[in-house]
KEZASE-635449 format. One record per residue (C-alpha): residue in three letters; y, x, z. Coordinates in steps of 0.05 Angstrom, whole numbers, m for minus. Each point is the difference from the previous one (the first is absolute). Layout:
! residues N
ALA	Y	X	Z
...
! end
This chain:
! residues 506
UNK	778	m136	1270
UNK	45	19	m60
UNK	m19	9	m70
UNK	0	72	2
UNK	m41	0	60
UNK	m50	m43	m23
UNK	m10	39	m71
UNK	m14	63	44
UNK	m33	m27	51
UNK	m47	m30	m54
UNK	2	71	m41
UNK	m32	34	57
UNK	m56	m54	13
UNK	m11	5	m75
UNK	m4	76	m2
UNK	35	51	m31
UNK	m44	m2	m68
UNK	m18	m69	m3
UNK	48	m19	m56
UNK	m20	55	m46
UNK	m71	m25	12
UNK	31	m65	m23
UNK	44	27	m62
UNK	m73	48	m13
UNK	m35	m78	m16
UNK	62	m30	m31
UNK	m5	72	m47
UNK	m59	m12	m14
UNK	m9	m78	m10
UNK	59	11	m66
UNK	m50	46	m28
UNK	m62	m49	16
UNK	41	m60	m45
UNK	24	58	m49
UNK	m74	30	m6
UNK	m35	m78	m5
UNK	59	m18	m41
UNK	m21	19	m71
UNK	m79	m31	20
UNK	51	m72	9
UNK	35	6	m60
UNK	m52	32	m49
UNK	m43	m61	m12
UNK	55	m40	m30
UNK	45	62	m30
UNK	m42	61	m8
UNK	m8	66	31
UNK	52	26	m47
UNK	67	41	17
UNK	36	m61	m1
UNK	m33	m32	63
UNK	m6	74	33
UNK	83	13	m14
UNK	16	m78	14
UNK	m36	16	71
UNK	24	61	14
UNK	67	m15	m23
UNK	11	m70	44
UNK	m30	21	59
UNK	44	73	1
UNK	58	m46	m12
UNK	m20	m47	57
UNK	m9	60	47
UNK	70	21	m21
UNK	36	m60	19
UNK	m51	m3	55
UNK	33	60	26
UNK	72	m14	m12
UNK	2	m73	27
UNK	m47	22	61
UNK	52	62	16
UNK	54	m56	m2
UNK	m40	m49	41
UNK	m15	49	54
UNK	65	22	6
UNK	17	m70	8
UNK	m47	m15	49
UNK	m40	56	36
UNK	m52	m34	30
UNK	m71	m1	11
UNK	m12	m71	m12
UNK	37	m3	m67
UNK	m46	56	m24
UNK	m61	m31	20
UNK	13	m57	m33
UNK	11	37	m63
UNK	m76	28	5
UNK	m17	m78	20
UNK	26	m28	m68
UNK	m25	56	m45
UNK	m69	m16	33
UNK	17	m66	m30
UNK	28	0	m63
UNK	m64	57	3
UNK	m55	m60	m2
UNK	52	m47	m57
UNK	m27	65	m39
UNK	m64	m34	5
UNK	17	m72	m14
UNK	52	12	m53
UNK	m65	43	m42
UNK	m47	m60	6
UNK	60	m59	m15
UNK	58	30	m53
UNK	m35	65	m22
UNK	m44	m37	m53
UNK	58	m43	m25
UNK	40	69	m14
UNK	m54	31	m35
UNK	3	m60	m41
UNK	66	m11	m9
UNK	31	76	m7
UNK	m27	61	m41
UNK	m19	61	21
UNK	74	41	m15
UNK	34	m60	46
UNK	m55	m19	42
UNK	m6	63	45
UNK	65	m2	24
UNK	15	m70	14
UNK	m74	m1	38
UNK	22	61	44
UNK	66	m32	13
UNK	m36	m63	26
UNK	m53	29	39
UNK	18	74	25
UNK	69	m7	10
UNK	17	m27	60
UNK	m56	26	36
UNK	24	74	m16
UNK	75	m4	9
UNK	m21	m29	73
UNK	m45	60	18
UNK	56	42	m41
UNK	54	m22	57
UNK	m51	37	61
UNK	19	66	m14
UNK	77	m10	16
UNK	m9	m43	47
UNK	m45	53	51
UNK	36	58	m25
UNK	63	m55	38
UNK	m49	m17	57
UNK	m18	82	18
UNK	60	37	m15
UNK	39	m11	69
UNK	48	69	m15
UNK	29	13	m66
UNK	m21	73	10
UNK	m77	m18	m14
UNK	12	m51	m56
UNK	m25	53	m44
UNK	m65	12	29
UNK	m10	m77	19
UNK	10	m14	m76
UNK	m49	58	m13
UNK	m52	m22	39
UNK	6	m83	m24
UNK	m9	18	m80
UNK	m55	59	21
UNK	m41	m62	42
UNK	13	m50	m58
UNK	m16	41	m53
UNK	m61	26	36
UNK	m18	m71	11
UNK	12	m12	m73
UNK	m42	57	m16
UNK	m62	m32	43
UNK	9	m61	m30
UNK	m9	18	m64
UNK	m61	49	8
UNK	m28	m72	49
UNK	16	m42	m56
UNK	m27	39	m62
UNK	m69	31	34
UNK	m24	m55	48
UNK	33	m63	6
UNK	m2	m27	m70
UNK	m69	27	m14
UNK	m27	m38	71
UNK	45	m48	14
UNK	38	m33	m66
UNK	72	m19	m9
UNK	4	m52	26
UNK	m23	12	68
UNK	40	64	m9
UNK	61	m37	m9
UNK	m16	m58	57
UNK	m18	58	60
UNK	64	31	m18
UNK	43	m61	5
UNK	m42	m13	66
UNK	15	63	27
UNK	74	2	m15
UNK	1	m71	32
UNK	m38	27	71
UNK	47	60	7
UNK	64	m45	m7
UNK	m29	m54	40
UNK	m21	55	56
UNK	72	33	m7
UNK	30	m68	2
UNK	m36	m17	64
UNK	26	63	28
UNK	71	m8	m14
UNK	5	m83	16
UNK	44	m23	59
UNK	m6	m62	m1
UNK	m59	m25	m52
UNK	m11	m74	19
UNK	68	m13	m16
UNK	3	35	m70
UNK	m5	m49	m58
UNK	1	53	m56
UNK	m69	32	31
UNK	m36	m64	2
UNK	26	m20	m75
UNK	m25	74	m13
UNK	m67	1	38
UNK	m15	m81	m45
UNK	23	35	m67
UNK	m42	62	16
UNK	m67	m54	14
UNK	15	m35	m61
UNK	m4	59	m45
UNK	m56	30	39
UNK	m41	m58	m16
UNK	19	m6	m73
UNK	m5	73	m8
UNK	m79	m4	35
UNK	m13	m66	m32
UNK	12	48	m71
UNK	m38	56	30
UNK	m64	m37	14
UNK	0	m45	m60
UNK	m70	m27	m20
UNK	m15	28	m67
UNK	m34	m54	m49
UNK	m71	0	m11
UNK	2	32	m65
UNK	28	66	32
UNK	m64	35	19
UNK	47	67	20
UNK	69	23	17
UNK	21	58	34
UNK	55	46	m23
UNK	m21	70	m13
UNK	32	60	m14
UNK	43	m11	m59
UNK	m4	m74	m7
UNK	m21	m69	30
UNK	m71	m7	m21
UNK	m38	m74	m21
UNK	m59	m21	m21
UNK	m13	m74	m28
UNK	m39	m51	m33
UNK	31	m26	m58
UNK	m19	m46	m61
UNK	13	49	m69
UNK	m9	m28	m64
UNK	m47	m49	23
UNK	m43	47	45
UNK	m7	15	73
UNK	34	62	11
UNK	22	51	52
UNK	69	37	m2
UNK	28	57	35
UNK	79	m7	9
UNK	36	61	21
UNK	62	m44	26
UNK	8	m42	m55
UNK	m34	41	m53
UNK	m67	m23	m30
UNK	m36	73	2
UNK	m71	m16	m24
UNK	m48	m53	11
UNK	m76	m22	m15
UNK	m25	m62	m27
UNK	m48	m24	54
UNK	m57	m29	m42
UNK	11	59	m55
UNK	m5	69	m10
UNK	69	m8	m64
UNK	67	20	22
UNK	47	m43	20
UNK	64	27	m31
UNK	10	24	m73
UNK	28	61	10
UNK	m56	31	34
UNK	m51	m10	m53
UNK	33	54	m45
UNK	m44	48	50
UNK	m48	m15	m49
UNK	43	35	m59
UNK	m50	69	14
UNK	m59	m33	m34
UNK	34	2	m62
UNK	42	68	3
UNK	m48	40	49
UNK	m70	m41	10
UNK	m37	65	27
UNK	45	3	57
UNK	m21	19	63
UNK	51	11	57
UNK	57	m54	8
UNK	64	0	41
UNK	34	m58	30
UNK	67	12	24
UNK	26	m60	47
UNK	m72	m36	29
UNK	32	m66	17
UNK	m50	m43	7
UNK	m49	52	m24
UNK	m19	m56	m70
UNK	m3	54	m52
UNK	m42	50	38
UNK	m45	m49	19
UNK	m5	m34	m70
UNK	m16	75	m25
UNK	m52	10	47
UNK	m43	m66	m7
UNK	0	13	m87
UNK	m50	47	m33
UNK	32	53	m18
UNK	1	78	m2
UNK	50	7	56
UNK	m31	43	59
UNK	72	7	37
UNK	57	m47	23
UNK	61	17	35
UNK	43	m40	36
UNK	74	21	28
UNK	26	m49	44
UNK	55	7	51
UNK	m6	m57	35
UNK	m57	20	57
UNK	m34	m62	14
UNK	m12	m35	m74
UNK	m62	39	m6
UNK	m30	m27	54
UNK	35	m72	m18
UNK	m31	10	m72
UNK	m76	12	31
UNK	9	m66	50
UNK	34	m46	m35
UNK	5	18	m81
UNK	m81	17	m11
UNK	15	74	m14
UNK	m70	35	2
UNK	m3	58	41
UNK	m39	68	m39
UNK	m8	62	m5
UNK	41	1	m70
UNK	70	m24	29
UNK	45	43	37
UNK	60	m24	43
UNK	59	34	9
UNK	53	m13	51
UNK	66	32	m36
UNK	51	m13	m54
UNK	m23	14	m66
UNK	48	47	m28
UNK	m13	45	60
UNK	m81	m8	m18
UNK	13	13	m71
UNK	39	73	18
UNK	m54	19	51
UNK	m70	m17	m34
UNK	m39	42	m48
UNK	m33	m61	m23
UNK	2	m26	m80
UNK	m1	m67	m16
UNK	m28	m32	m63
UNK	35	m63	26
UNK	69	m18	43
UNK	32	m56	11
UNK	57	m6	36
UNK	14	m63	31
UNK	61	14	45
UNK	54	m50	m14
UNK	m6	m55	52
UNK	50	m40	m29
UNK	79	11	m35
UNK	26	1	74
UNK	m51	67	19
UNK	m9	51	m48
UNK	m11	64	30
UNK	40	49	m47
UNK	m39	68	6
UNK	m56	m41	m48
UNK	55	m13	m54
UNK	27	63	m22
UNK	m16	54	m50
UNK	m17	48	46
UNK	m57	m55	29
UNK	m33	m10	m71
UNK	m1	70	m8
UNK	m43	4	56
UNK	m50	m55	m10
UNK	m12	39	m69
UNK	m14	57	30
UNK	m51	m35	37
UNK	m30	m28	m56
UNK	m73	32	m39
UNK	m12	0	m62
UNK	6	m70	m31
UNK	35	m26	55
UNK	44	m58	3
UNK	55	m16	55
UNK	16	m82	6
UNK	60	m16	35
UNK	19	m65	21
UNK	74	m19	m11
UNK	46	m66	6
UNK	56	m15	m48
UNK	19	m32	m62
UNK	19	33	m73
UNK	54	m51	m21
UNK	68	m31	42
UNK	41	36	53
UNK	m47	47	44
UNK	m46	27	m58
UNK	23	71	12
UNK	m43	4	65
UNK	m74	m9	m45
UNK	46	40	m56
UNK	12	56	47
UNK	m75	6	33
UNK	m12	m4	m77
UNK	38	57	m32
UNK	m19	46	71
UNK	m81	m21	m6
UNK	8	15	m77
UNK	29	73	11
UNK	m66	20	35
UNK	m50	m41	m26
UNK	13	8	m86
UNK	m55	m57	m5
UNK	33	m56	34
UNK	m21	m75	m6
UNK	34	m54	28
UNK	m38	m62	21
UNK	40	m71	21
UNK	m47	m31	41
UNK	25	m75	m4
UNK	23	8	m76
UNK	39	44	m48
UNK	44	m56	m20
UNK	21	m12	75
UNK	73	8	10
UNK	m14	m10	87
UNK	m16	48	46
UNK	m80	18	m9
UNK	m45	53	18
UNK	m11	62	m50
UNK	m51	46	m3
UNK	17	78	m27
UNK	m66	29	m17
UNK	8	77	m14
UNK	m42	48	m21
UNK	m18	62	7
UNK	37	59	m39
UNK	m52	15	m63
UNK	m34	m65	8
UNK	m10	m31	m67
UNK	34	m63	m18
UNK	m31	m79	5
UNK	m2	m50	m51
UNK	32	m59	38
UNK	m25	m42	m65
UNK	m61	m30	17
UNK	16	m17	75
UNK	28	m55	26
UNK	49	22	49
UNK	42	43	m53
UNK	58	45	37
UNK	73	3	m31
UNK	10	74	m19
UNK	67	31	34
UNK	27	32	m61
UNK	11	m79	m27
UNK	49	m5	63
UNK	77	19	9
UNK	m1	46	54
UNK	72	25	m15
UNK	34	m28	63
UNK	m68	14	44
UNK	10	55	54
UNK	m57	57	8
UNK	m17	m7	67
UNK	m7	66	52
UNK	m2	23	66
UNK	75	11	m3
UNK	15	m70	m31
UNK	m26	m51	15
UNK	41	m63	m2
UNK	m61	m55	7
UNK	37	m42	48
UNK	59	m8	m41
UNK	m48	m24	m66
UNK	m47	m41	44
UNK	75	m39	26
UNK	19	m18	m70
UNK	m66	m34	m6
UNK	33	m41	42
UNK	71	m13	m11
! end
């Protein structure tokens, strides 16, 4: 049998809409990596713009070539086995996805910072993967269109399937897999399927198997990485680990640690410490935190207290178990299942004074009627993830708004005053200081600390009076002693934090 006639005969076992099923799961595997992507890359660089454009950008470019070379290589040789061989080695470099996160991810993160970092990541680990499912397109649009009349509606209906696919596998990706499944096994089922199909079209399309030497190297290399890629997937976790899953927006861990002497328990969202207990103590573990307790000096009758960001629900539950006049505590958090993590594992007592609620705080702070005596927004999981909407002018406004009478608003910020990189805490500065006229400024660590440290704005409420810092031991440094000449104001409409948090870095 000729060529031809074996590529048709084979064409009409297959079906006349079996390869757009196949370029609708190649469509929708780029988006899968595209989608799980920025969840690979954000523990060690961030959830900023420059991971989200690196990914973008590589993996656009790697579907460009993709389509290109895979027009040229069809051209070149139009045939079924060539194409399903493609699918075979995306399926693989698919699963080196996998292994290449567990082995050279951490030594990147390590080694590069979070302007070069993105890119050079993507490069290593999206790449290849893409441009190969980039060359399918071409190379079916080659395969279908028999008369140069129809080329037109072939090519129609090859990007409609692959962008539908593309579609489905970002709504898949986004709304169930990563909230059931993880990344990992995410990324390892969609290697493994990749690998079946090209396996199952290369069975199809052999002539001659037992003799083929580049199938049996493939079928050993595909095995090897398989059982690296599972040996990853199914890891043991040490002993100390008592949880990991990843949820919505980020891996999730909870561990035993020694702190400062003590038995302690952590909660890690990837590798940011979020909140923790002591285990044998009711104190908090981390410094930061404590300046909750700043309302018994400026507001001691309060009653009703917001927490913005629950983590691992410390302050709330610190608040509740003291005597004091508060009757009401709020709690935003947008990750669904630390609430429940908080009750099980971080002692959080469960009453009829706390509230839960499952959204992101700026969007609670615009729809309640609700006025706090107390809020504290704890927000920032680390330099790498700062959501923006809680940094500008127009946010502050807000939480004023939602203040009563003798309210105060404590934000929790990371930065440094002196070296290249101060204008970030300069810029939160000068933008908290344009709605809150009483601004204090608390370094956590020290106030002679030149090294990134926590700060702690306290504002208060418009009319409030004043507090004499004098007698106190934790004194604030007052804004108006600060040059905030270069410092941006922060709004909606700018709102550059990515570029300020980078030259922390450089």
């Amino acid at each position: 049998m000729s060529q031809k006639s074996h590529r048709e005969s084979l064409m009409n076992f297959l079906g006349k809409n079996f390869l757009l099923f196949i370029v609708f799961i190649t469509g929708a595997a780029v988006l899968v990596i595209e989608v799980t992507a920025t969840r690979i890359l954000a523990p060690y660089f961030g959830n900023t713009l420059f991971t989200i454009s690196s990914i973008i950008g590589v993996i656009l470019g790697a579907l460009s070539l993709g389509y290109y070379l895979g027009g040229v290589l069809a051209d070149r040789h139009p045939r079924l086995s060539v194409f399903f061989l493609l699918i075979l080695a995306a399926g693989l470099f698919s699963l080196l996805i996998q292994l290449f996160s567990e082995t050279f991810l951490p030594l990147l993160g390590g080694m590069l910072g979070m302007k070069v970092g993105p890119p050079v990541a993507s490069l290593i680990l999206f790449f290849v993967p893409s441009f190969l499912l980039g060359m399918m397109s071409p190379f079916v649009i080659k395969l279908k269109a028999r008369e140069l009349k129809k080329i037109g509606k072939v090519s129609g209906s090859v990007f409609f399937w692959s962008t539908l696919g593309s579609i489905a596998g970002s709504f898949l990706t986004g709304f169930f897999l990563i909230p059931h499944w993880g990344i990992s096994r995410i990324i390892f089922y969609t290697g493994i399927l990749l690998i079946i199909i090209g396996l199952f079209g290369g069975w199809l399309t052999r002539k001659n198997p037992a003799k083929n030497r580049f199938q049996i190297f493939s079928l050993f290399l595909i095995i090897v990485v398989f059982a690296f890629s599972l040996a990853t997937l199914f890891r043991s976790l040490p002993k100390s680990i008592l949880y990991q899953k990843d949820g919505l927006y980020s891996q999730i861990t909870i561990e035993n640690i020694q702190w400062q002497g003590e038995e302690a328990r952590f909660l890690y969202l990837d590798r940011s410490a979020e909140g923790g207990i002591f285990l044998e103590s009711d104190e908090l573990p981390f410094a930061y935190t404590q300046y909750y307790s700043l309302y018994k000096i400026v507001n001691p009758q309060a009653e009703k207290a917001l927490f913005l960001g629950g983590g691992a629900y410390s302050n709330p539950r610190k608040i509740l178990l003291e005597k004091n006049n508060i009757q009401r505590v709020d709690v935003v958090e947008i990750e669904p299942v630390l609430y429940s993590l908080a009750q099980q594992y971080f002692k959080l007592p469960v009453g009829t004074r706390l509230f839960n609620h499952l959204t992101d705080g700026r969007r609670y702070l615009q729809e309640t009627s609700q006025r706090y005596d107390l809020i504290f927004a704890d927000v920032y999981s680390s330099l790498y993830s700062i959501p923006i909407h809680f940094t500008t002018q127009e946010f502050f406004a807000l939480a004023e708004s939602r203040l009563a009478e003798n309210g105060l608003f404590l934000i929790n910020i990371i930065g440094r005053l002196e070296g290249e990189g101060r204008d970030l805490l300069l810029s939160e500065i000068k933008t908290f200081h344009l709605i809150f006229e009483k601004t204090y400024l608390f370094p956590v660590a020290s106030p002679d600390r030149q090294k990134l440290q926590n700060y702690i704005f306290l504002g208060l409420k418009n009319g409030s009076p004043g507090i004499d810092w004098s007698g106190e031991q934790k004194k604030p440094i007052n804004p108006r002693d600060l040059n905030l000449r270069s410092a941006f104001i922060l709004t909606d409409d700018f709102v550059p934090v990515e570029y300020l948090t980078a030259q922390l870095f450089d």
